[in-house]
C-alpha positions as CSV (number, residue, x, y, z in Angstrom):
1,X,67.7,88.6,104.1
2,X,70.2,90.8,105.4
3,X,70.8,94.2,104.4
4,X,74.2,93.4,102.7
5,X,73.0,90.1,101.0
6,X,70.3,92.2,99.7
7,X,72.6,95.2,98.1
8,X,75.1,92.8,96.7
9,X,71.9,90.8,94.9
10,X,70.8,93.9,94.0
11,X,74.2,94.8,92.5
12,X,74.4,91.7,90.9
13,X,70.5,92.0,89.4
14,X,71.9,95.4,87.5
15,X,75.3,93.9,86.4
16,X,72.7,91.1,84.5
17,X,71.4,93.9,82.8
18,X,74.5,95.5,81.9
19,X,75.6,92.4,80.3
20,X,72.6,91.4,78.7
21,X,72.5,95.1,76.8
22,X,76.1,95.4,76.5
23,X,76.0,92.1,74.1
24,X,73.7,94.6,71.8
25,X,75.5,97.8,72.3
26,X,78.7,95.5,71.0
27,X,77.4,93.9,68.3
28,X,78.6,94.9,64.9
29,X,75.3,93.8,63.3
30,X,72.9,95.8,65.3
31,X,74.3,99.3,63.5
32,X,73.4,102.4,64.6
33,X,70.8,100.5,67.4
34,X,74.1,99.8,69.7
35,X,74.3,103.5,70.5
36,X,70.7,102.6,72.3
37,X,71.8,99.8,73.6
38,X,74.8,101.4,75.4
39,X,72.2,103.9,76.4
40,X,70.2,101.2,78.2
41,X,73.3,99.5,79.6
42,X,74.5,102.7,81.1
43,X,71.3,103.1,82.8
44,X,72.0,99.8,84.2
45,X,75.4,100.1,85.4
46,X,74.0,103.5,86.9
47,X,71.6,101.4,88.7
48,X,74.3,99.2,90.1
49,X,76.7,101.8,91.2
50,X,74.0,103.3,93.2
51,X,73.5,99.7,94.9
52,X,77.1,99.7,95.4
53,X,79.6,98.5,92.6
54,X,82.7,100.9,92.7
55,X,83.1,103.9,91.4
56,X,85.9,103.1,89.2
57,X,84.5,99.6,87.9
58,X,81.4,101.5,86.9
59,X,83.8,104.1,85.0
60,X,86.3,101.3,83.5
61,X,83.3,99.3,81.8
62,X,81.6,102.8,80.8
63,X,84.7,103.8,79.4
64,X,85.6,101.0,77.5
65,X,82.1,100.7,76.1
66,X,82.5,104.6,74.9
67,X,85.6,103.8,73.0
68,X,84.5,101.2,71.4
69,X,81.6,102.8,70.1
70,X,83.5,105.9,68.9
71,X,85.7,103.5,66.8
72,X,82.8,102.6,65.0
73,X,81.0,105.3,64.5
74,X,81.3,109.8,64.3
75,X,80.5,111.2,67.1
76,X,78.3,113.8,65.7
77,X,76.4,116.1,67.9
78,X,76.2,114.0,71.5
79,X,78.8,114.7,73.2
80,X,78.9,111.0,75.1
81,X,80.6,109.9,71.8
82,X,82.9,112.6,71.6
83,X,86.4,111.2,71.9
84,X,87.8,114.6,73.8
85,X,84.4,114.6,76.3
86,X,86.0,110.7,77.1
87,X,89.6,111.6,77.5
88,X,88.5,114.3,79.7
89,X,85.9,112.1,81.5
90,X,88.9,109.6,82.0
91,X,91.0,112.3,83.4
92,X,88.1,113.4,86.0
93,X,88.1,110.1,87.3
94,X,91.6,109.4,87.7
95,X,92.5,108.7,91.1
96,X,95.9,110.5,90.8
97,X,97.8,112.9,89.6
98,X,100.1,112.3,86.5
99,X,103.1,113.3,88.7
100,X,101.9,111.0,91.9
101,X,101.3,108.0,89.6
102,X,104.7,108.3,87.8
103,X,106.5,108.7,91.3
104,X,104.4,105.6,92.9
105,X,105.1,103.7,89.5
106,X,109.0,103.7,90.2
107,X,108.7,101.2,93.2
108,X,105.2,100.2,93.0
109,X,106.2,96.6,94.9
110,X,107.2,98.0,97.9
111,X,104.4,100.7,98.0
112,X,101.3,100.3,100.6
113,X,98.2,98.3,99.2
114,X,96.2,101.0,98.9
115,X,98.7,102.9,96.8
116,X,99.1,99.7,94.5
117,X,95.2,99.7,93.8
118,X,95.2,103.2,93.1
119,X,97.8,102.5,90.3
120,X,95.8,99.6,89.0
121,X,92.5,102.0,88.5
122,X,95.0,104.6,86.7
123,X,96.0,101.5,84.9
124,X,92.1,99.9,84.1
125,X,90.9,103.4,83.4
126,X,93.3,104.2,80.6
127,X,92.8,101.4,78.5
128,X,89.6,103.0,76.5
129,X,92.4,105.9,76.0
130,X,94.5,103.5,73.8
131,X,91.8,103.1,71.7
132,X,90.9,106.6,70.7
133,X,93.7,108.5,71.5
134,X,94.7,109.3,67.5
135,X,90.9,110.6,67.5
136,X,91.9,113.1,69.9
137,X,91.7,116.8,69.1
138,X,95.5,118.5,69.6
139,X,95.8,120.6,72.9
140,X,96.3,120.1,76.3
141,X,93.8,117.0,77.1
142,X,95.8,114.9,73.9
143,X,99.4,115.8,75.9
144,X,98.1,115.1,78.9
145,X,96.6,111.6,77.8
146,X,99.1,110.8,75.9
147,X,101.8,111.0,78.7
148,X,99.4,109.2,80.4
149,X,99.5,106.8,78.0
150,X,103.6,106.6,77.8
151,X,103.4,105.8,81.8
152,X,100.4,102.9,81.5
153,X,103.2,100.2,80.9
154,X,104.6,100.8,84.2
155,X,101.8,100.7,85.8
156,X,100.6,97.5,87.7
């Protein structure tokens, strides 16, 4: 087996486990047992990202899977649940700056396909914000998500 057959299987062996916990970490009926579950399924996306999924996919799905667990449930003292720790965790990861994205955004079509993907992880990475961002504490990471936020539409 070649060495790239090998990394993508091994990629693919830890998306299986991320999927297979991520059921649990989703489901309603498991209670306060998803937050363990989402525990175990970041472990596994952890282990895929160091046998080469993306940066940014390993960040959307983590993202999203934080959100939705902070809709359920108070974040109380870890700060992984913490809905300002996200939005600044979403912000770190961000491949571009506010003003960059909102000056690409205007004439996205014509723009290089690197620029375009760059856009759609701005894009894919904000959607756990529109989930929490009323949980958001008021200051300057709640502006700056928000206007974040009011640009996502435009986005591609």
């Amino acid at each position: 087996m070649k060495g790239s057959e090998f990394a993508a299987d091994c990629v693919n062996s830890w998306l299986a486990a991320w999927q297979h916990n991520l059921i649990y970490a989703q489901d309603s009926g498991q209670g306060e047992t998803r937050r363990i579950w989402a525990r175990v399924a970041f472990a596994a996306l952890d282990g895929a990202e160091q046998a080469g999924l993306s940066a940014w996919d390993a960040n959307m799905s983590r993202f999203n899977l934080r959100a939705l667990l902070i809709t359920d449930f108070d974040p109380g003292d870890d700060p992984l649940w913490d809905p300002d720790r996200l939005a600044l965790d979403v912000l770190e990861a961000l491949p571009l700056s506010l003003e960059q994205a909102a000056d690409w955004a205007e004439d996205w079509r014509v723009r290089p396909r690197d620029e375009i993907l760059a856009l759609r992880i701005c894009k894919n990475l904000l959607a756990s914000m529109e989930l929490i961002a009323d949980r958001l504490a008021e200051g300057p990471v709640k502006t700056q998500i928000d206007r974040w936020i009011d640009l996502r539409p435009r986005l591609p």
